[in-house]
LOFIMAR-989802 format. One line per field, with one value per residue: y, x, z of N, C-alpha, C in turn. Coordinates in nm, 4 decimals. Example, Ala and Ser with C-alpha at 12.3 -4.5 7.8 and 13.67 -1.06 7.14 Angstrom:
n_py = (-0.5690_-0.2250)
n_px = (1.3190_1.2850)
n_pz = (0.7800_0.7080)
ca_py = (-0.4500_-0.1060)
ca_px = (1.2300_1.3670)
ca_pz = (0.7800_0.7140)
c_py = (-0.3300_0.0030)
c_px = (1.3200_1.2900)
c_pz = (0.7800_0.7870)
***
This chain:
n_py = (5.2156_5.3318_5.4546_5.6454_5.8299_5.8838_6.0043_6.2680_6.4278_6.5600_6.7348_6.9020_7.0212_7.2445_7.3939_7.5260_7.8007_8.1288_8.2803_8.5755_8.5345_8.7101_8.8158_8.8677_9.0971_9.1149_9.3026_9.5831_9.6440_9.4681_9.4262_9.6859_9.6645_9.4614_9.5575_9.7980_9.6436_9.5771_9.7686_9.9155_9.7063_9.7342_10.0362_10.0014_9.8278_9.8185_10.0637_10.1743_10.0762_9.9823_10.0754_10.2637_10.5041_10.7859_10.7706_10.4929_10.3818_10.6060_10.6999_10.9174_11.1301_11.0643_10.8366_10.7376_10.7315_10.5524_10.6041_10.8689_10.8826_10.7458_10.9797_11.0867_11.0726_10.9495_10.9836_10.8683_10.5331_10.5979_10.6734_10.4946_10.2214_10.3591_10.3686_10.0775_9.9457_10.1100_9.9659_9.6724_9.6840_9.7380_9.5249_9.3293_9.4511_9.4129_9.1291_9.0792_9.2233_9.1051_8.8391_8.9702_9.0511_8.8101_8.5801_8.5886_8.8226_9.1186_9.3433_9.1740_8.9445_9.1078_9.1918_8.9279_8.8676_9.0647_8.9476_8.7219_8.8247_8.9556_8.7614_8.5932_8.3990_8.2609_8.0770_8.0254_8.2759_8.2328_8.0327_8.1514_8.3563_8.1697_8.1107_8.3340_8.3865_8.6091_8.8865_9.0873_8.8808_8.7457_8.8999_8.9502_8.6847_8.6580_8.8353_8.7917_8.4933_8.6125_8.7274_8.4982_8.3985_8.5995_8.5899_8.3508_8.3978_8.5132_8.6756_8.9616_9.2583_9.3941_9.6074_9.5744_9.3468_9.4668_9.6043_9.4892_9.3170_9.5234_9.5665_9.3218_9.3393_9.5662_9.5277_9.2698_9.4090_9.5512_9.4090_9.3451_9.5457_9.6564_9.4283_9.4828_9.7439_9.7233_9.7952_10.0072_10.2516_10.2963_10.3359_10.5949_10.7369_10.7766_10.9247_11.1428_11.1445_11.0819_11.2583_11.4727_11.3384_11.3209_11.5954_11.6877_11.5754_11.6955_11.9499_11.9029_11.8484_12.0514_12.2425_12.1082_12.1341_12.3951_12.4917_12.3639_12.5295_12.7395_12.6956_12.6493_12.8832_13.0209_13.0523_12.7151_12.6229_12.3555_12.1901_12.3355_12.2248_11.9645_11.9201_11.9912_11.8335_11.6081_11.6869_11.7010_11.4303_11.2936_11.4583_11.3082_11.0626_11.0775_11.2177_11.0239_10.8180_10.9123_10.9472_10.7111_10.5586_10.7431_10.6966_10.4076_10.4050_10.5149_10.3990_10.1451_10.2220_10.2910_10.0856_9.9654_10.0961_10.0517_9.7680_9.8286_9.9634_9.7909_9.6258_9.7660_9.8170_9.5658_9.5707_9.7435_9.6120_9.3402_9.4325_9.5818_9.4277_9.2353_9.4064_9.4649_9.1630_9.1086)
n_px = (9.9789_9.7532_9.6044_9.7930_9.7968_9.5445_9.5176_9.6968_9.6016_9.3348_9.5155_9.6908_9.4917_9.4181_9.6500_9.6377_9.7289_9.6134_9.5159_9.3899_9.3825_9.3861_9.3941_9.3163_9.3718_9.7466_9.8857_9.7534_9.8278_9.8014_9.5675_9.4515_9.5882_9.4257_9.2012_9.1915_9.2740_9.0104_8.8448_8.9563_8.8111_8.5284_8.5438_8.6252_8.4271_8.1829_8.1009_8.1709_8.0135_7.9022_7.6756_7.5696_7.5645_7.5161_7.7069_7.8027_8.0491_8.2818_8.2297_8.0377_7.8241_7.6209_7.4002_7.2697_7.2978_7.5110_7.7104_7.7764_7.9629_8.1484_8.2125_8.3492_8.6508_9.0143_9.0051_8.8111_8.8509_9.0669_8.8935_8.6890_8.8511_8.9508_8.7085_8.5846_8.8661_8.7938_8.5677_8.6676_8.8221_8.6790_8.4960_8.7202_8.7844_8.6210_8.5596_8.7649_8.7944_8.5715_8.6438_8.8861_8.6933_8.6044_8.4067_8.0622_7.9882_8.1425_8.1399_8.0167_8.1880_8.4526_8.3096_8.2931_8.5355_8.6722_8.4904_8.5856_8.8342_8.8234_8.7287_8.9537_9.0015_9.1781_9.1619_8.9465_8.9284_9.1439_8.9916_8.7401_8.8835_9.0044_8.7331_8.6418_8.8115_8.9305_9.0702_9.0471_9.0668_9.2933_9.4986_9.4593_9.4564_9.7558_9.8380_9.7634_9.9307_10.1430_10.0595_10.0338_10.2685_10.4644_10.3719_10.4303_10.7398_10.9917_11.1975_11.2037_11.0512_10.7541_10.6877_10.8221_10.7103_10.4666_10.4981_10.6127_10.4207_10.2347_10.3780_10.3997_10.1418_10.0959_10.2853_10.1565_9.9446_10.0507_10.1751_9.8857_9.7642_9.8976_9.7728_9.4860_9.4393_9.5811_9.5384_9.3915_9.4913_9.5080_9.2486_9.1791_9.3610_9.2478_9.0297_9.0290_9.2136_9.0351_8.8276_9.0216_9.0849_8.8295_8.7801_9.0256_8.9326_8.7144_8.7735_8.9518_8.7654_8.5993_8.7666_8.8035_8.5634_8.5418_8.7347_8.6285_8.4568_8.5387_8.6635_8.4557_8.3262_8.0220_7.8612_7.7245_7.4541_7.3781_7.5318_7.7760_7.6490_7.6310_7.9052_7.9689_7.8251_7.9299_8.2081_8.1058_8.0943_8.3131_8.3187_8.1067_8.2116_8.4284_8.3462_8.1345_8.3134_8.4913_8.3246_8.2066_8.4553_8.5108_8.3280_8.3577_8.6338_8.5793_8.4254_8.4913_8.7301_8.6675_8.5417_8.7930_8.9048_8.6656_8.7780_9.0193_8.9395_8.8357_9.0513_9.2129_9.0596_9.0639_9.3096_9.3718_9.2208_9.3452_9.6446_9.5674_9.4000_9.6160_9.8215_9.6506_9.6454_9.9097)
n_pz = (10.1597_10.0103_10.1912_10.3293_10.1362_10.1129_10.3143_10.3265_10.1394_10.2317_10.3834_10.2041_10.0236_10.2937_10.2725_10.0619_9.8856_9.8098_9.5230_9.2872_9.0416_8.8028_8.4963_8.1878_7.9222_7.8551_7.6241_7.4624_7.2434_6.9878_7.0554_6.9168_6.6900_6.5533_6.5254_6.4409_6.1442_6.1615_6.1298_5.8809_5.7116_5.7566_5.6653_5.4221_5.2704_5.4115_5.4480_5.2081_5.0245_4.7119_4.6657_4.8367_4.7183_4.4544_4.2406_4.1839_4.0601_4.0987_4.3495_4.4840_4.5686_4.8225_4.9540_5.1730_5.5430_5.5547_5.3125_5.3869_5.5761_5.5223_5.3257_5.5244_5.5278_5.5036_5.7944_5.8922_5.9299_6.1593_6.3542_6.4054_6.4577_6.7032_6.8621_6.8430_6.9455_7.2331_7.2890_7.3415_7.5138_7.7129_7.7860_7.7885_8.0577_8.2360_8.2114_8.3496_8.5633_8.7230_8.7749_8.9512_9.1943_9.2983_9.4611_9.5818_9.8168_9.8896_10.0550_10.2560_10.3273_10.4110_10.6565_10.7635_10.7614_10.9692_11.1855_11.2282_11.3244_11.5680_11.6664_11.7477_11.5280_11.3096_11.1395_11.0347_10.9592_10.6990_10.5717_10.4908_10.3115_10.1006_9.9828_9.8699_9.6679_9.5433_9.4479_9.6729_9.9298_9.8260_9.8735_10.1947_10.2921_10.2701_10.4117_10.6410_10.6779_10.7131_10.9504_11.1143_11.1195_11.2673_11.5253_11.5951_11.6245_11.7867_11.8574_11.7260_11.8040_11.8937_11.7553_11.5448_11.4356_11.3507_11.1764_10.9963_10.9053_10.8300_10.5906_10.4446_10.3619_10.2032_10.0276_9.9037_9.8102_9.6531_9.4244_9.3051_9.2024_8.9731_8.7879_8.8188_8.6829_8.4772_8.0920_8.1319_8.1762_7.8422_7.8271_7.8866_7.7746_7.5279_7.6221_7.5645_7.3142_7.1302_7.0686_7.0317_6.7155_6.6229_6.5762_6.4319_6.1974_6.1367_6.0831_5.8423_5.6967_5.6330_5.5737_5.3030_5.1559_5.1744_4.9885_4.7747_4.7441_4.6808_4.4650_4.2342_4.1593_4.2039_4.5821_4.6392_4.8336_4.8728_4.8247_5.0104_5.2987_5.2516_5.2496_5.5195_5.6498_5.5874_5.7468_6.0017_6.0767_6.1414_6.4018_6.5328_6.5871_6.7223_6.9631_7.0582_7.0963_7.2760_7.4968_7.5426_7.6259_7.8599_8.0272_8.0508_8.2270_8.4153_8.5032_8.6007_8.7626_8.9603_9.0593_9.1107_9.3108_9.5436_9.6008_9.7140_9.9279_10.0743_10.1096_10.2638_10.4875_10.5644_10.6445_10.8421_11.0503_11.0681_11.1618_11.3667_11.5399_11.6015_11.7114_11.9747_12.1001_12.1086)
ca_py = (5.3326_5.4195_5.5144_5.7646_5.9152_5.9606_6.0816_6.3887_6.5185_6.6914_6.8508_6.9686_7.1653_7.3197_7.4449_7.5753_7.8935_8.1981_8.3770_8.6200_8.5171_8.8219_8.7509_8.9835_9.0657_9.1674_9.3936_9.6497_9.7079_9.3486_9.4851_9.8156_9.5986_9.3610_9.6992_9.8640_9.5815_9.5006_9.8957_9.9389_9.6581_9.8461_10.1358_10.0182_9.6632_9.8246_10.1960_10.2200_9.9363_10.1109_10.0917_10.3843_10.6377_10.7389_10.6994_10.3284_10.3804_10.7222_10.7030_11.0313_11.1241_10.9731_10.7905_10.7175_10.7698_10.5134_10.7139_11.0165_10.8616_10.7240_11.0464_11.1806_11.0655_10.8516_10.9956_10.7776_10.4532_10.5571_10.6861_10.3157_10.2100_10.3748_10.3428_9.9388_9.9415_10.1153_9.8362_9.5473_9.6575_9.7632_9.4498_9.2610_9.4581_9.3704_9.0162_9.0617_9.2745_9.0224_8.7274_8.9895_9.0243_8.6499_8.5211_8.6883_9.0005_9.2155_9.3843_9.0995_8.9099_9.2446_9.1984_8.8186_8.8588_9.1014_8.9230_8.6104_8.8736_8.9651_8.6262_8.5879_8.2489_8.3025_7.9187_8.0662_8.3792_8.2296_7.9812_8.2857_8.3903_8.0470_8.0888_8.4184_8.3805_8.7404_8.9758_9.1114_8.7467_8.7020_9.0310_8.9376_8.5202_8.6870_8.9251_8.6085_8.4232_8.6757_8.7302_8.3637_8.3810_8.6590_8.4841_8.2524_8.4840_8.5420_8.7884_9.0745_9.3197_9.4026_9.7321_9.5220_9.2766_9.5137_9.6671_9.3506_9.2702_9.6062_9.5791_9.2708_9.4308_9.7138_9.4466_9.2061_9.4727_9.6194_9.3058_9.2855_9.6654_9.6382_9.3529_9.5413_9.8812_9.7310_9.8411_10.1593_10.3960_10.3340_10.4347_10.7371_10.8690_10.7529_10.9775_11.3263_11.1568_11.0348_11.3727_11.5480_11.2877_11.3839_11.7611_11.7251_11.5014_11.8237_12.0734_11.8305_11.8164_12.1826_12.2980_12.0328_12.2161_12.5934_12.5101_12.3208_12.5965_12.8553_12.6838_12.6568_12.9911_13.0853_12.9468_12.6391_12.5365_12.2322_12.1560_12.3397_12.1634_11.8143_11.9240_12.0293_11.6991_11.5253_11.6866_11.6574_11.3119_11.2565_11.4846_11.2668_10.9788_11.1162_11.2142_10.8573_10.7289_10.9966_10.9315_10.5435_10.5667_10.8199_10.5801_10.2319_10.4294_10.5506_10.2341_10.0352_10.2728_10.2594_9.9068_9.9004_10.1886_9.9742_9.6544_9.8471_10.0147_9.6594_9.5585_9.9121_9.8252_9.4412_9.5138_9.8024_9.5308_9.2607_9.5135_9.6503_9.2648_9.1913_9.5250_9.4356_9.0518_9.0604)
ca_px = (10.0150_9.6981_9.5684_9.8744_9.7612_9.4076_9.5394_9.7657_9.5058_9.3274_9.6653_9.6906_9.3775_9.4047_9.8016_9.6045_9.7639_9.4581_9.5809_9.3415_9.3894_9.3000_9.3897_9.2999_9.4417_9.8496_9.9159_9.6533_9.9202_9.7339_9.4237_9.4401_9.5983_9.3059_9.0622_9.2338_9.2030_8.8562_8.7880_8.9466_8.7132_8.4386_8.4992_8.6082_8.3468_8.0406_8.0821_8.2216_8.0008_7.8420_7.5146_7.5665_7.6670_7.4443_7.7848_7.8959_8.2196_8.3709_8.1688_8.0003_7.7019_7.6162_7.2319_7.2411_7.4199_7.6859_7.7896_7.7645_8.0163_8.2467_8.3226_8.4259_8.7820_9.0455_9.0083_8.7210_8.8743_9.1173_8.7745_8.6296_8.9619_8.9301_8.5885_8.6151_8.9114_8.7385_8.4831_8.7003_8.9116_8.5780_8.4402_8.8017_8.8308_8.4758_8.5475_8.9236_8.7305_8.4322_8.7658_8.9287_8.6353_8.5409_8.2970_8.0440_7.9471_8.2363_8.1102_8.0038_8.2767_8.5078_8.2010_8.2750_8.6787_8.6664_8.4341_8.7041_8.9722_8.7685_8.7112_9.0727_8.9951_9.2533_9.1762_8.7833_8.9855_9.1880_8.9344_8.7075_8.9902_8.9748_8.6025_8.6541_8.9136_8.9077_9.2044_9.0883_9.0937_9.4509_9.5756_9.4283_9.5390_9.8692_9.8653_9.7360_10.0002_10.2539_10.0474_10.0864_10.4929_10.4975_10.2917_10.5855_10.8709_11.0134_11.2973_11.1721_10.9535_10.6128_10.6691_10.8813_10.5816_10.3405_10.5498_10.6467_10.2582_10.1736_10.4982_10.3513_10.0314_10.1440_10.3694_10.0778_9.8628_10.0677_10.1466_9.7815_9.6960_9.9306_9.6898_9.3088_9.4668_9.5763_9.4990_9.2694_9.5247_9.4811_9.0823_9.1876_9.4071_9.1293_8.9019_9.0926_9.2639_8.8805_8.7667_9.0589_9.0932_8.7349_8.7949_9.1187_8.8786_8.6170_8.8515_9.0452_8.6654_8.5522_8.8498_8.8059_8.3864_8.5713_8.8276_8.5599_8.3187_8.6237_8.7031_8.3187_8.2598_7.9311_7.8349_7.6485_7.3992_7.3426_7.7111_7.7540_7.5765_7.6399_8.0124_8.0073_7.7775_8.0593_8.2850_8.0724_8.0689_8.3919_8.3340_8.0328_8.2587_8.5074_8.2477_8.1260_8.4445_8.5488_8.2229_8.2396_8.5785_8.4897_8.2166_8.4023_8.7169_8.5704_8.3423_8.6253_8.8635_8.5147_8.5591_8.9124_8.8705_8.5859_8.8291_9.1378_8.9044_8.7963_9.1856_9.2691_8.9752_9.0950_9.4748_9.3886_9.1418_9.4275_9.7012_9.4960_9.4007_9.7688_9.8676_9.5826_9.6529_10.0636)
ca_pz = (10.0793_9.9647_10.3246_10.3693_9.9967_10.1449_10.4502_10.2820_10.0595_10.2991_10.4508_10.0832_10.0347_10.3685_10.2108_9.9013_9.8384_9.7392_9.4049_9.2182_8.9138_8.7452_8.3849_8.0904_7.7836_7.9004_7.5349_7.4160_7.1173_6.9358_7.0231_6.8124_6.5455_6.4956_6.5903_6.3005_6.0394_6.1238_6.0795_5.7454_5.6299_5.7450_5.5815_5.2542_5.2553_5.4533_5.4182_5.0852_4.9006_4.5628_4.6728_4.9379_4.6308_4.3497_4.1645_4.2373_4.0118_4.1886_4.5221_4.4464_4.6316_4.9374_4.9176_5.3024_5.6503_5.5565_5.2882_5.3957_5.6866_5.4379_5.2888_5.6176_5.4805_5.6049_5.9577_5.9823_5.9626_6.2518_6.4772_6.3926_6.5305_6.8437_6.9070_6.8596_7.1007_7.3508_7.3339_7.3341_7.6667_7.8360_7.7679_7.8539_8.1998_8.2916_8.2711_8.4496_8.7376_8.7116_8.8608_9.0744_9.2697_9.3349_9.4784_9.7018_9.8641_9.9171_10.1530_10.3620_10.2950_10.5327_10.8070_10.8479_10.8164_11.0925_11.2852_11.2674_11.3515_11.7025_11.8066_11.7128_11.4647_11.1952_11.0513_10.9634_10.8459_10.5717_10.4771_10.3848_10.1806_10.0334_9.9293_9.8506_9.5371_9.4512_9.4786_9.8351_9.9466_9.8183_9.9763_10.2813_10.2756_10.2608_10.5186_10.7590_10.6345_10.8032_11.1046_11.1945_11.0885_11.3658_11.6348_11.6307_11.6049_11.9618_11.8228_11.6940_11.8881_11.8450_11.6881_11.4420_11.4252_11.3179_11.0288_10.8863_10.8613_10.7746_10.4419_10.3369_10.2954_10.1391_9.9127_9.8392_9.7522_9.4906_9.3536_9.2869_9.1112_8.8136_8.7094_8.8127_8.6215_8.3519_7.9944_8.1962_8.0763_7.7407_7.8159_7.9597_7.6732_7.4618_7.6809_7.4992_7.1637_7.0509_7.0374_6.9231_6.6010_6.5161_6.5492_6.3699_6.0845_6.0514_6.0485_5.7401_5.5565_5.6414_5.4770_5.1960_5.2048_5.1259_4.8677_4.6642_4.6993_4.6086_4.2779_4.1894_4.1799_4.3187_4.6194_4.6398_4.9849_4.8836_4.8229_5.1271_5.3716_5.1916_5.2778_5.6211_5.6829_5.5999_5.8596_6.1290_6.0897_6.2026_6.5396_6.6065_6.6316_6.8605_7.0640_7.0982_7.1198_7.3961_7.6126_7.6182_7.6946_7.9897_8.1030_8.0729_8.2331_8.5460_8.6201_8.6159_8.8473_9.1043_9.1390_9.1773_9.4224_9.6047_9.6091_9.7847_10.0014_10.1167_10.1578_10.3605_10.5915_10.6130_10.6720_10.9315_11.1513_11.1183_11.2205_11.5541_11.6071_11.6573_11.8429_12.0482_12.1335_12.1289)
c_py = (5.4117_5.4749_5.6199_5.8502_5.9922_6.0495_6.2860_6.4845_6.6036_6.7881_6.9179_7.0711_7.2405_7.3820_7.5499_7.7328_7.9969_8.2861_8.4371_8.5726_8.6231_8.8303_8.8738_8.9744_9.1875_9.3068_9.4560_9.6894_9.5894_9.4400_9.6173_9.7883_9.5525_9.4716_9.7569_9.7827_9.5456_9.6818_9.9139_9.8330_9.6999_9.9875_10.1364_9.9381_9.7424_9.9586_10.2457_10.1090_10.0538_10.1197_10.1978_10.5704_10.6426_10.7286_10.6180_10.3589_10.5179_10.7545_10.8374_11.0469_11.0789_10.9464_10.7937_10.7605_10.7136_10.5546_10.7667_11.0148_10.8164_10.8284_11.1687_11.1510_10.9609_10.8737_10.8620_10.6384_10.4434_10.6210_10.5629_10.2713_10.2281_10.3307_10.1897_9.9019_9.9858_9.9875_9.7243_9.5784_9.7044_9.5989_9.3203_9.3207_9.4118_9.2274_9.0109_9.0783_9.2123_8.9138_8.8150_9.0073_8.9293_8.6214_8.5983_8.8040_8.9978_9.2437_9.3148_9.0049_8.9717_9.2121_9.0766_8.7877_8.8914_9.0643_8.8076_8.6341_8.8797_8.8793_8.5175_8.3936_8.2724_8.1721_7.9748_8.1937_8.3608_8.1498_8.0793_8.3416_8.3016_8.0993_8.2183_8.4388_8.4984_8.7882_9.0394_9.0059_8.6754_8.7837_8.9680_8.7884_8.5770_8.7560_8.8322_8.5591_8.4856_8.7030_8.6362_8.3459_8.4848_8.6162_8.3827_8.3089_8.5598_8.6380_8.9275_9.1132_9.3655_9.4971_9.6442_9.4089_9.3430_9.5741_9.5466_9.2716_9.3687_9.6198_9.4850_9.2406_9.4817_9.6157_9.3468_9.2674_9.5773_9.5257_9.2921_9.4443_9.6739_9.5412_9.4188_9.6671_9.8510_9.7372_10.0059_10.2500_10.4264_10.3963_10.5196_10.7706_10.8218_10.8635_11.1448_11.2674_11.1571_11.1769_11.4725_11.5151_11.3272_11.5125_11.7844_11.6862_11.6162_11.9055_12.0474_11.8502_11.9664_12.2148_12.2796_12.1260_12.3076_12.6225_12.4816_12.4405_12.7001_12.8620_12.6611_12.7889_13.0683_12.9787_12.8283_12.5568_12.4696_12.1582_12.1904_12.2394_11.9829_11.7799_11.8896_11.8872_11.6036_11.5510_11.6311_11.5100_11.2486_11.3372_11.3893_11.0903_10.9609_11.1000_11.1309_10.7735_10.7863_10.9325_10.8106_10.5078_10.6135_10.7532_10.4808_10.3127_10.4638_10.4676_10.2076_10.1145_10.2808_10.1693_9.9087_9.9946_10.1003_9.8640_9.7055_9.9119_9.8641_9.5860_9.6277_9.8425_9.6788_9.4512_9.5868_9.7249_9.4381_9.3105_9.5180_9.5286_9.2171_9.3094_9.5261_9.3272_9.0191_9.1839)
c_px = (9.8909_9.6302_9.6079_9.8482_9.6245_9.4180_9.6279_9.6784_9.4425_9.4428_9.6801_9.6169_9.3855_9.5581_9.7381_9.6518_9.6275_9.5658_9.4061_9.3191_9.2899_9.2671_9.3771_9.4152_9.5747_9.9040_9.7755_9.6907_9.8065_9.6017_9.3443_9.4892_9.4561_9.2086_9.0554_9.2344_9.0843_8.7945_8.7910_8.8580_8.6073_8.4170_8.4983_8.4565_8.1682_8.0416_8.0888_8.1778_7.9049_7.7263_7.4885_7.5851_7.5643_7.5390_7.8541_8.0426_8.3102_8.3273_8.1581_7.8428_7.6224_7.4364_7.1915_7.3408_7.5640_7.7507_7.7952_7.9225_8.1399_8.3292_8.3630_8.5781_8.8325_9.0572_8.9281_8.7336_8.9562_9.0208_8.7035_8.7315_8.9470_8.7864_8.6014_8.7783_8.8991_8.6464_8.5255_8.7240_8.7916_8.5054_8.5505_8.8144_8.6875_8.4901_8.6132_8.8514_8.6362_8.5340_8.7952_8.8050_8.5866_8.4719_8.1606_8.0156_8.0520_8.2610_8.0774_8.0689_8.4150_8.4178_8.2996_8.4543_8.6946_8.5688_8.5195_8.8150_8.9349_8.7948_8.8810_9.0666_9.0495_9.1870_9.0198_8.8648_9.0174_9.1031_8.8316_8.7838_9.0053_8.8451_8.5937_8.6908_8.8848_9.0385_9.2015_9.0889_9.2663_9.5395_9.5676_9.5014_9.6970_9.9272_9.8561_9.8514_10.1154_10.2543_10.0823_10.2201_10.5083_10.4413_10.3729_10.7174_10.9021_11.1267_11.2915_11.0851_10.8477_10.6161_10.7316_10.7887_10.4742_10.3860_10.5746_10.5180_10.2045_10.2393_10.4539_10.2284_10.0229_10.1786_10.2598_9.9680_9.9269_10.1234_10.0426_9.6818_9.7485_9.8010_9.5363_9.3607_9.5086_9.4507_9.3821_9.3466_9.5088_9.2892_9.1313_9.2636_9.2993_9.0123_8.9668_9.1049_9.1178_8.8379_8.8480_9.0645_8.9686_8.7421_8.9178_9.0042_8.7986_8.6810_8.9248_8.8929_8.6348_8.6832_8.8682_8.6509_8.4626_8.6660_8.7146_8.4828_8.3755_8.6040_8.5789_8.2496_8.1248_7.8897_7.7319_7.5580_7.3722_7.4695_7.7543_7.8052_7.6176_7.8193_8.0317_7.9256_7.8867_8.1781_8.2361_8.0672_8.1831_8.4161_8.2253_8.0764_8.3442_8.4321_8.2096_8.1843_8.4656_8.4531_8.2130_8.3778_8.5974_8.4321_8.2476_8.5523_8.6753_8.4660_8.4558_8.7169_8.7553_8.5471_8.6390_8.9478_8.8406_8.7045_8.9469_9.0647_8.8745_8.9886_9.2485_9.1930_9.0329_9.2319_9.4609_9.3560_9.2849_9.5481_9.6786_9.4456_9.5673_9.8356_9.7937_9.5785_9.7896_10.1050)
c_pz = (10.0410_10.0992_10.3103_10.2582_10.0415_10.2464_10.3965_10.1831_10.1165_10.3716_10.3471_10.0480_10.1556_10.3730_10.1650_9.9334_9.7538_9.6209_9.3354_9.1030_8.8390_8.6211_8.3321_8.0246_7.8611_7.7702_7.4646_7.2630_6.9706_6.9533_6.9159_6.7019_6.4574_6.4332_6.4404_6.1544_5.9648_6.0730_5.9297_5.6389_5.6252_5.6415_5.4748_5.1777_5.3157_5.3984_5.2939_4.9848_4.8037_4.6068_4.7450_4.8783_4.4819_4.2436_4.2148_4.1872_4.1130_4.2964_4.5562_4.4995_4.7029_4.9250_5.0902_5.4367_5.5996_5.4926_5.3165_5.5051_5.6171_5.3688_5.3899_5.6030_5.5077_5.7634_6.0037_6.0048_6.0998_6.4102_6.4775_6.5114_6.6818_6.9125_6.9527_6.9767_7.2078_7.4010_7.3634_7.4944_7.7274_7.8410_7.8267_8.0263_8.3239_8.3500_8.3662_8.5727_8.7690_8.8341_8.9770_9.2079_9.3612_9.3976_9.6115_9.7023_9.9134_10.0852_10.3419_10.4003_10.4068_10.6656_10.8515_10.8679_10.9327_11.1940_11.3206_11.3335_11.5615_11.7694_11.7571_11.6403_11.3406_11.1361_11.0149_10.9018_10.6792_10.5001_10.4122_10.2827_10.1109_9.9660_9.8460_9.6685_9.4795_9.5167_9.6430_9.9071_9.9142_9.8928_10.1448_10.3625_10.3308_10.3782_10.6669_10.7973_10.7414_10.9448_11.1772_11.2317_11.2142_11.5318_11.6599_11.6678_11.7564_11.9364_11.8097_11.7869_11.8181_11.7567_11.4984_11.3566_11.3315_11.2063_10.9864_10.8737_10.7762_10.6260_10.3822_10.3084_10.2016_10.0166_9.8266_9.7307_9.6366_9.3873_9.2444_9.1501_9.0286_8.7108_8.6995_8.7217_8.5064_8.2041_8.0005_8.1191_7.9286_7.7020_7.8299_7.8560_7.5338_7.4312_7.5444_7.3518_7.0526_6.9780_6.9897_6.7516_6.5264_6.5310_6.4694_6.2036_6.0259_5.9964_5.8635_5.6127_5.5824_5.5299_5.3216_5.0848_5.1122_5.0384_4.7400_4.6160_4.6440_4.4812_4.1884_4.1129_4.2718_4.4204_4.6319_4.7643_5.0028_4.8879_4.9396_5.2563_5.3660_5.2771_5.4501_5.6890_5.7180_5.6636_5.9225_6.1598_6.1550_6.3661_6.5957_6.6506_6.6831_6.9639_7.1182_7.1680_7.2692_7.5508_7.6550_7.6831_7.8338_8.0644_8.1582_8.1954_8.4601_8.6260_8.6822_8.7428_8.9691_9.1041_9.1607_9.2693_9.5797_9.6957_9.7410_9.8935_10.1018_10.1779_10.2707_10.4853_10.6746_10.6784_10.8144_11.0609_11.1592_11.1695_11.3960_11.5880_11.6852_11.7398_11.9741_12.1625_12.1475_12.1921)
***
């Protein structure tokens, strides 16, 4: 018995099934929860501690930036907010696209598939896709998987052959982009809301600025200035927000660009391998 145990183990690993495993965080909704708790401690706990105000009791006169940032209103707890969930999901899709990639050069990785496809050695094919363990490695595994199932198949005709390789291509590989795209869109409406929330936030203290200075009577440029400070403070954290968002938003859609460009190139070689050889 234990012979036939030693004996099936390798038949086992050379089964093994390639999955991506792409992972990442599946709800961004949690993430703008937390984002948003840990902000309003910020603003009330860091931004709003007495020491930032030369009046501690009514938080009157800002001594440093962090006041001065505090009495950009409550906008600025929900530009914290965003800002800190831009960072989390750039920082979660990094790792995700860090897995779907797996192991390896990419690039060289496509050379040595299609050099397996040439010398028509599917069994060095899929074990590259074995070593591989990245999402174009599972696409690819998969697409194998069917070439072989048709290489048997004495029924269908070639034309029928080559679409039912080329569909579960097509099928594996969209399988596989719900998981590299997720949470991106919420960068991307990130990339616009960031920067309208702090232009809605100035516009909310500018206005706050020209009533005060109404009911004052004459005007005041130190009051002013002190005022309009305290808008801008909430466009300069849109801005922030907007541009890391823009940054982390269009790495990320380059790599998963890169990746399908790498699956296009792999499905077209194993395609014209089999239109070639059947």
């Amino acid at each position: 018995m234990a012979e036939q145990t030693n004996i099936q183990k390798p038949q086992t690993a050379a089964k093994k099934e390639v999955a991506s495993n792409v992972g990442g965080i599946k709800s961004a909704f949690w993430v703008i929860l937390i984002c948003l708790a840990v902000a309003l401690c910020v603003f009330l706990f860091l931004l709003g501690a007495p020491g930032n105000f030369k009046d501690p009791v009514n938080k009157v006169g800002p001594l440093n930036l962090l006041g001065t940032v505090y009495k950009g209103g409550w906008v600025v707890p929900i530009l914290i907010t965003c800002f800190l969930t831009v960072v989390v999901l750039c920082v979660e899709r990094w790792i995700a696209l860090a897995k779907a990639k797996g192991k390896g050069n990419t690039t060289k990785f496509v050379e040595d598939v299609k050099a397996a496809l040439r010398n028509h050695d599917l069994a060095k094919a899929e074990d590259l896709c074995r070593k591989q363990s990245g999402t174009v490695g599972a696409v690819v595994y998969a697409t194998l998987q069917k070439y072989k199932e048709m290489e048997k198949d004495t029924i269908l005709s070639k034309e029928q052959k080559v679409a039912s390789i080329q569909a579960t291509l097509e099928e594996a590989t969209a399988l596989e982009m719900p998981a590299l795209q997720q949470n991106l869109p919420v960068l991307a409406t990130l990339t616009t809301l960031g920067t309208l929330v702090g232009l809605f936030g100035t516009v909310l203290g500018m206005i706050k600025s020209f009533q005060a200075l109404s009911q004052s009577g004459a005007p005041d440029s130190t009051e002013l200035s002190t005022g309009i400070s305290e808008a801008l403070v909430n466009t300069a954290l849109g801005i922030a927000t907007a541009a890391l968002a823009l940054i982390g938003y269009n790495y990320y859609t380059n790599k998963i660009d890169n990746m399908t460009y790498a699956i296009d190139e792999l499905g077209f070689a194993t395609v014209s391998t089999f239109s070639a050889t059947h």
